[in-house]
LUMMAR-681573 format. One record per residue (C-alpha): z, y, x; residue in three letters. Coordinates in steps of 0.05 Angstrom, whole numbers. Layout:
<up Z, north Y, east X, resn Ala>
...
***
This chain:
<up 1939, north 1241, east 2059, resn Unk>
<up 1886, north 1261, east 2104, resn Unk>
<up 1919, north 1288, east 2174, resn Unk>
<up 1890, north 1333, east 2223, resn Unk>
<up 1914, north 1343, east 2300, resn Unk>
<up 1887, north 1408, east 2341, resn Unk>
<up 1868, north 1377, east 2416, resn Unk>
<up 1882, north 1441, east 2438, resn Unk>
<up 1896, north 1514, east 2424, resn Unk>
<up 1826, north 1550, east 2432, resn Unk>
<up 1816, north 1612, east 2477, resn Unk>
<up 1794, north 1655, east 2420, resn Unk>
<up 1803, north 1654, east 2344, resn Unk>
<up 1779, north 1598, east 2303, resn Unk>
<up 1755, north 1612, east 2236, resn Unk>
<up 1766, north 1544, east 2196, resn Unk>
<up 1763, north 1560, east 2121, resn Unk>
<up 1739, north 1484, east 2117, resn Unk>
<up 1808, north 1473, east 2119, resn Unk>
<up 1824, north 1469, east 2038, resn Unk>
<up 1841, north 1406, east 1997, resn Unk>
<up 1775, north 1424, east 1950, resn Unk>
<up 1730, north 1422, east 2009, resn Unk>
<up 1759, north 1356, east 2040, resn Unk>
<up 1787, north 1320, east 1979, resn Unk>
<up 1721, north 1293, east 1956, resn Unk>
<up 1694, north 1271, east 2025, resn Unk>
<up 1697, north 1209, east 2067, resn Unk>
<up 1724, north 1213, east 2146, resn Unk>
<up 1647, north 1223, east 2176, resn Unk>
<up 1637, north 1280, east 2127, resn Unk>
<up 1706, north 1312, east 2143, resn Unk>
<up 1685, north 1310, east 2218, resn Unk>
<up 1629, north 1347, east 2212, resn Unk>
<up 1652, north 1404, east 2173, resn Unk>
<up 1629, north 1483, east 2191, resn Unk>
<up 1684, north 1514, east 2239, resn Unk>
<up 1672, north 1582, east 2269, resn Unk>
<up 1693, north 1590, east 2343, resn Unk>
<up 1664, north 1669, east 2348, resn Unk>
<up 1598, north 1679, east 2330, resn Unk>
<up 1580, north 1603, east 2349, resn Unk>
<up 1591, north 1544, east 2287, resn Unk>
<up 1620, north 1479, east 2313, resn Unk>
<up 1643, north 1419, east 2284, resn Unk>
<up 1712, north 1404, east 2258, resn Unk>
<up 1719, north 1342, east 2306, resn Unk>
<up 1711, north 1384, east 2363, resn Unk>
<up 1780, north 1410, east 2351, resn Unk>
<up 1814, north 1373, east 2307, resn Unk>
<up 1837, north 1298, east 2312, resn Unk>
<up 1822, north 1266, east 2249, resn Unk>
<up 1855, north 1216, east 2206, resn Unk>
<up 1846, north 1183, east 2146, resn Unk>
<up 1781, north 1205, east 2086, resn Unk>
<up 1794, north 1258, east 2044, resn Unk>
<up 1859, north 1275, east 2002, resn Unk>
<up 1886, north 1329, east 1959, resn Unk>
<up 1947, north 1329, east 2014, resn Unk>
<up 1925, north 1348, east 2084, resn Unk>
<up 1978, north 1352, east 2143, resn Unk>
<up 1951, north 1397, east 2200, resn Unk>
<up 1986, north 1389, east 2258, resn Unk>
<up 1992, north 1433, east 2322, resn Unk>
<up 1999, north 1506, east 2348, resn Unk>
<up 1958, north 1536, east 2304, resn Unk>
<up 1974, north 1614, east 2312, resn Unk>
<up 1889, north 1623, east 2331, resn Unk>
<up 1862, north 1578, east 2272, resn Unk>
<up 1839, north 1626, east 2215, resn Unk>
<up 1831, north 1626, east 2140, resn Unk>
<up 1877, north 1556, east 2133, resn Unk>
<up 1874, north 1550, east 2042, resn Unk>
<up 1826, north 1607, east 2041, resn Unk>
<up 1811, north 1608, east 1963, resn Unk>
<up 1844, north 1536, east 1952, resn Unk>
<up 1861, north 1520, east 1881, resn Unk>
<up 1906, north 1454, east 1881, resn Unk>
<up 1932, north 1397, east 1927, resn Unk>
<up 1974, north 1417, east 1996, resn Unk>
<up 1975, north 1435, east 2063, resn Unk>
<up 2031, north 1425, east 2105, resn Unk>
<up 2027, north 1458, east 2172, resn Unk>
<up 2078, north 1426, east 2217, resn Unk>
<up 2077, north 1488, east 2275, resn Unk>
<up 2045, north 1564, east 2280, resn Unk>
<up 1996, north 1583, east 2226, resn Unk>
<up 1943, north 1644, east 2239, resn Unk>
<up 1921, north 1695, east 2205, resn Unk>
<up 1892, north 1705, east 2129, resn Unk>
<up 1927, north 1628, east 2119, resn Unk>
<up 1917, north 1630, east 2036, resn Unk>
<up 1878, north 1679, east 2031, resn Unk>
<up 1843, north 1686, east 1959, resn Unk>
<up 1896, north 1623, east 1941, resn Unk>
<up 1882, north 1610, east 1865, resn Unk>
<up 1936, north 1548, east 1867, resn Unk>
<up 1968, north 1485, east 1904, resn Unk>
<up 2019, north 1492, east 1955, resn Unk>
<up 2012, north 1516, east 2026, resn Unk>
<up 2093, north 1497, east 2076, resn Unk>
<up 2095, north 1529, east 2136, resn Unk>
<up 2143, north 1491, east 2186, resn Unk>
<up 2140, north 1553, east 2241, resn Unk>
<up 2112, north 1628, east 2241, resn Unk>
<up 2055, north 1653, east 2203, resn Unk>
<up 2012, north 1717, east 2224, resn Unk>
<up 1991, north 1778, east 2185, resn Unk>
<up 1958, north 1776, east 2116, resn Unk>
<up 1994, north 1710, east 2094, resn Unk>
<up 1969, north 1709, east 2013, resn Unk>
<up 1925, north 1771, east 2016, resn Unk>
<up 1897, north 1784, east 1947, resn Unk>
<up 1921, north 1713, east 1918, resn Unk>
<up 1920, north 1700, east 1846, resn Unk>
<up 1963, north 1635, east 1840, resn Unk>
<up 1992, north 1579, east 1880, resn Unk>
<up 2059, north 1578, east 1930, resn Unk>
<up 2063, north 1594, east 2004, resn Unk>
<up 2130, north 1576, east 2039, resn Unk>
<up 2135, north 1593, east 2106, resn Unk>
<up 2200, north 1573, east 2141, resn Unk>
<up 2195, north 1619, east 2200, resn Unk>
<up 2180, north 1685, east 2211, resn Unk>
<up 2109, north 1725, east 2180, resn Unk>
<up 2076, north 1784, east 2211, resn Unk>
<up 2050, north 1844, east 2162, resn Unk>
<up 2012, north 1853, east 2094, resn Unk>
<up 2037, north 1788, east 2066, resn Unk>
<up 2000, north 1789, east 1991, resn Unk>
<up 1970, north 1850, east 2012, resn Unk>
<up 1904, north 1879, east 1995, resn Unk>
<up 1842, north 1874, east 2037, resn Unk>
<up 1832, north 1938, east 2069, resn Unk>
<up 1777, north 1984, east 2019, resn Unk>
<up 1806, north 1938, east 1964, resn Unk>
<up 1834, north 1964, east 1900, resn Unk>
<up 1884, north 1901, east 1888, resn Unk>
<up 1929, north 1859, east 1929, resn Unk>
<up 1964, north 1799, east 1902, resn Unk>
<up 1955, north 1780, east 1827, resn Unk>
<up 1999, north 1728, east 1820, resn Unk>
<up 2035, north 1669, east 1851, resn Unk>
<up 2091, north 1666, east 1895, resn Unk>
<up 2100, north 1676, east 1976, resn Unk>
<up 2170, north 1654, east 2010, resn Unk>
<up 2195, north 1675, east 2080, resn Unk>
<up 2249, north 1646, east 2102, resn Unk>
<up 2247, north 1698, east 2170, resn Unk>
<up 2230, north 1765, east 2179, resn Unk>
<up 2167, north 1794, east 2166, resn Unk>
<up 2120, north 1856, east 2185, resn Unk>
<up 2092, north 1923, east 2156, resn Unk>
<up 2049, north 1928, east 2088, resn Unk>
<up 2080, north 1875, east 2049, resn Unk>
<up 2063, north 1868, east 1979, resn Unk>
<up 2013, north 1926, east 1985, resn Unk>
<up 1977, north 1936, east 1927, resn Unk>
<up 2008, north 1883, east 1894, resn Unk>
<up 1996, north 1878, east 1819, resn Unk>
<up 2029, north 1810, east 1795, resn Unk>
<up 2071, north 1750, east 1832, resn Unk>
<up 2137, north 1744, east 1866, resn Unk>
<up 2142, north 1754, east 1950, resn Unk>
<up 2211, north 1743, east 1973, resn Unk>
<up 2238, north 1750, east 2044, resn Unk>
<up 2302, north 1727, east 2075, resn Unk>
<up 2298, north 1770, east 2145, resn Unk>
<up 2284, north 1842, east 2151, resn Unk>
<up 2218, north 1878, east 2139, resn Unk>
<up 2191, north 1932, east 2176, resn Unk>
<up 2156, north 1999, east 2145, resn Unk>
<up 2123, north 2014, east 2085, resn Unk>
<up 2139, north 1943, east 2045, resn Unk>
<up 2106, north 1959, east 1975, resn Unk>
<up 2066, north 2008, east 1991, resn Unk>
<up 2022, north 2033, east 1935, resn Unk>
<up 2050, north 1977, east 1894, resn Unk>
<up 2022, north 1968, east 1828, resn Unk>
<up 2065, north 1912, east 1794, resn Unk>
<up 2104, north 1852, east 1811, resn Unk>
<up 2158, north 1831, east 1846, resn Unk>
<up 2185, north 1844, east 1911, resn Unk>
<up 2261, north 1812, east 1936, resn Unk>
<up 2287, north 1842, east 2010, resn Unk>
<up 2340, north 1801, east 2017, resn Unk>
<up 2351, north 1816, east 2086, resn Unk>
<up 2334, north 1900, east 2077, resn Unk>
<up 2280, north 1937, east 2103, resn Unk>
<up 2254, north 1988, east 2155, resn Unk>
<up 2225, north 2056, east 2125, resn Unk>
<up 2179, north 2082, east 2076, resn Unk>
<up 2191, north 2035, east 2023, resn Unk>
<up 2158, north 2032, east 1961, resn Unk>
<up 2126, north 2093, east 1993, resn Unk>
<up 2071, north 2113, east 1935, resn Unk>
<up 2092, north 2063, east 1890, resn Unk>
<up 2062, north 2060, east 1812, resn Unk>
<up 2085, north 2004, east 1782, resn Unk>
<up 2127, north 1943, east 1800, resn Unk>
<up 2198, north 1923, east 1820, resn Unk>
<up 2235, north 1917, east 1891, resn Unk>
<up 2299, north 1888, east 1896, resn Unk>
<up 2338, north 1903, east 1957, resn Unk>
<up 2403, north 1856, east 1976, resn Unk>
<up 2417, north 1923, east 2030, resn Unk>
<up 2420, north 1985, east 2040, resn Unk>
<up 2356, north 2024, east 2055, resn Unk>
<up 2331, north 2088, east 2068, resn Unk>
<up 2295, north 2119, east 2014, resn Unk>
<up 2244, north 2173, east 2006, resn Unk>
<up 2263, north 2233, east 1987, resn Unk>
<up 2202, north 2221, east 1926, resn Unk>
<up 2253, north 2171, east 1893, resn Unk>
<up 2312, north 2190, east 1844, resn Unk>
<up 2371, north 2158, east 1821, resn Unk>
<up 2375, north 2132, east 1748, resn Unk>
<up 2436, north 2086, east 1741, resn Unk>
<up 2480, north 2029, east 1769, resn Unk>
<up 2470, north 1971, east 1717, resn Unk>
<up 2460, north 1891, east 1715, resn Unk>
<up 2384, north 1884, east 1698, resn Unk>
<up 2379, north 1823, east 1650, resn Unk>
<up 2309, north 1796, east 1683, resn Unk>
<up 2344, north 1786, east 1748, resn Unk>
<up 2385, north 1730, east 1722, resn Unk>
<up 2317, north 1687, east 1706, resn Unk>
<up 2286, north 1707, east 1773, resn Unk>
<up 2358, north 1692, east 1811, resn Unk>
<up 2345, north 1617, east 1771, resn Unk>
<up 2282, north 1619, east 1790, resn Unk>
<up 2295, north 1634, east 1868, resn Unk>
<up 2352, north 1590, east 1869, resn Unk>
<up 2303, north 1525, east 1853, resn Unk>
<up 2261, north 1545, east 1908, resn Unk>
<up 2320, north 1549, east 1960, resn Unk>
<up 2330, north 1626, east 1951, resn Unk>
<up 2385, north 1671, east 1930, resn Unk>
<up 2399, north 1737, east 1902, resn Unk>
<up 2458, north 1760, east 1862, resn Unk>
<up 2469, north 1769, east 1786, resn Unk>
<up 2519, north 1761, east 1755, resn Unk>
<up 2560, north 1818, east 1728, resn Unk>
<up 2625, north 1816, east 1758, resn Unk>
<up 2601, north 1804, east 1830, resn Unk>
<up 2575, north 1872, east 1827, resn Unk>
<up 2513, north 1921, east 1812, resn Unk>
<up 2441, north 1942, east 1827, resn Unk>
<up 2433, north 2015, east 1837, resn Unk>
<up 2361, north 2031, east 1811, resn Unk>
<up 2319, north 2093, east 1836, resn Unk>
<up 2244, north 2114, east 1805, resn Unk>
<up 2194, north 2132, east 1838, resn Unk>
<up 2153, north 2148, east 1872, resn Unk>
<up 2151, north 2222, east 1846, resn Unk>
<up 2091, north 2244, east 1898, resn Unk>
<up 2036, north 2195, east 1857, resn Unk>
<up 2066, north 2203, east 1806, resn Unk>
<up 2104, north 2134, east 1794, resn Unk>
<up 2135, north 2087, east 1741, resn Unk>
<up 2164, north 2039, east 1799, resn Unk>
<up 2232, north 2021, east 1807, resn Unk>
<up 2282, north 2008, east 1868, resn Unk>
<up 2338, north 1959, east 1853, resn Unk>
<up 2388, north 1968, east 1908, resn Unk>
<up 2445, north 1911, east 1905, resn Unk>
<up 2524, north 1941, east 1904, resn Unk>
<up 2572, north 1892, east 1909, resn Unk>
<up 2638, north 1895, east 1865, resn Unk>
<up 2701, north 1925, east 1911, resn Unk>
<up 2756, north 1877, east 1912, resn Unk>
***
């Protein structure tokens, strides 16, 4: 394992896309050390922030507040990082596989236009988690993003394949212009949701306020959510499904694109 301590939070945001097992796996501690970082406009060397220990490893452990340090597993495609504190923004960014655990918060963009891989981030996430990049067709295309806290505006936006679940609350417009995949709410959501929506599926544990652009279809138990509920439940998350602890109440939409999208809305069974 190769295991890197931050010195010190820096005054502005460091841009350290160095930071990927496929970049440091193959290289010996000298190399490591003098890896690109980005502090501004002005390139610097890894050691000048970063504690170093051990040569180079498909695991890295990163160590300290990083809420400033940028582009952590940009594009990364096996091993895994374990953050023990804040990660910053875009952390997995372009992630093709591996693992990235997040033992605090994560900032916005967490996953953006991801393809494979897991991100697990125990703490709380700011907005457009597996999101696309702003002028970019396609968000997420795969893989799988866990919150275990809340979490911001813009999540799965423009989404196409994968699973992002969140345990707290979201704030507005979670799925917006969502083309397929997954999305699980388990703690609800703010408003807009699903607002111009094509393809894809959000699962709701609460209730939410819903556009006036979705309709009502039927109360059922959808059969796929019993492999996802598996699924979740091997990665420490939960969602209901089994028939006689109640129902999903699904809604289409969204009528203004027009959509093929679906809202599943969990009702539990009245004692």
């Amino acid at each position: 394992m190769t295991t890197l301590t931050l010195k010190e939070s820096p005054t502005v945001p460091l841009e350290a896309e160095t930071l990927a097992p496929d970049v440091i796996a193959p290289l010996r501690h000298d190399a490591i050390a003098a890896l690109p970082v980005f502090l501004g406009k002005r390139q610097r060397r890894l050691d000048d922030f970063f504690t170093i220990e051990g040569d180079g490893s498909d695991e890295l452990e990163v160590r300290g507040d990083l809420g400033r340090v940028k582009w952590i597993g940009r594009g990364m495609t096996r091993g895994k990082i374990t953050i023990v504190g804040n990660a910053g923004m875009h952390l997995g960014a372009y992630m093709k596989g591996g693992t990235i655990e997040v033992r605090g918060n994560a900032s916005d963009w967490v996953g953006a236009e991801m393809t494979g891989g897991l991100i697990h981030v125990h703490g709380d996430a700011g907005g457009q988690i597996g999101a696309a990049y702003r002028g970019s067709l396609s968000g997420m295309n795969g893989g799988i993003i866990l919150v275990e806290g809340s979490a911001g505006i813009e999540i799965g936006m423009r989404m196409r394949r994968g699973i992002i679940a969140v345990k707290g609350p979201v704030r507005d417009f979670a799925g917006l212009q969502m083309k397929g995949g997954t999305l699980f709410l388990l703690g609800g959501a703010e408003l807009r949701t699903g607002a111009w929506m094509i393809r894809g599926t959000i699962v709701c544990l609460k209730p939410i306020a819903l556009l006036p652009t979705f309709s009502y279809a039927c109360t059922y138990d959808p059969v796929f959510l019993r492999l996802y509920g598996r699924r979740l439940e091997e990665l420490g998350f939960s969602i209901p499904y089994q028939p006689d602890a109640g129902g999903y109440r699904r809604y289409s939409g969204d009528a203004a694109v027009p959509g093929k999208g679906e809202i599943l809305v969990w009702k539990p069974q009245v004692a």
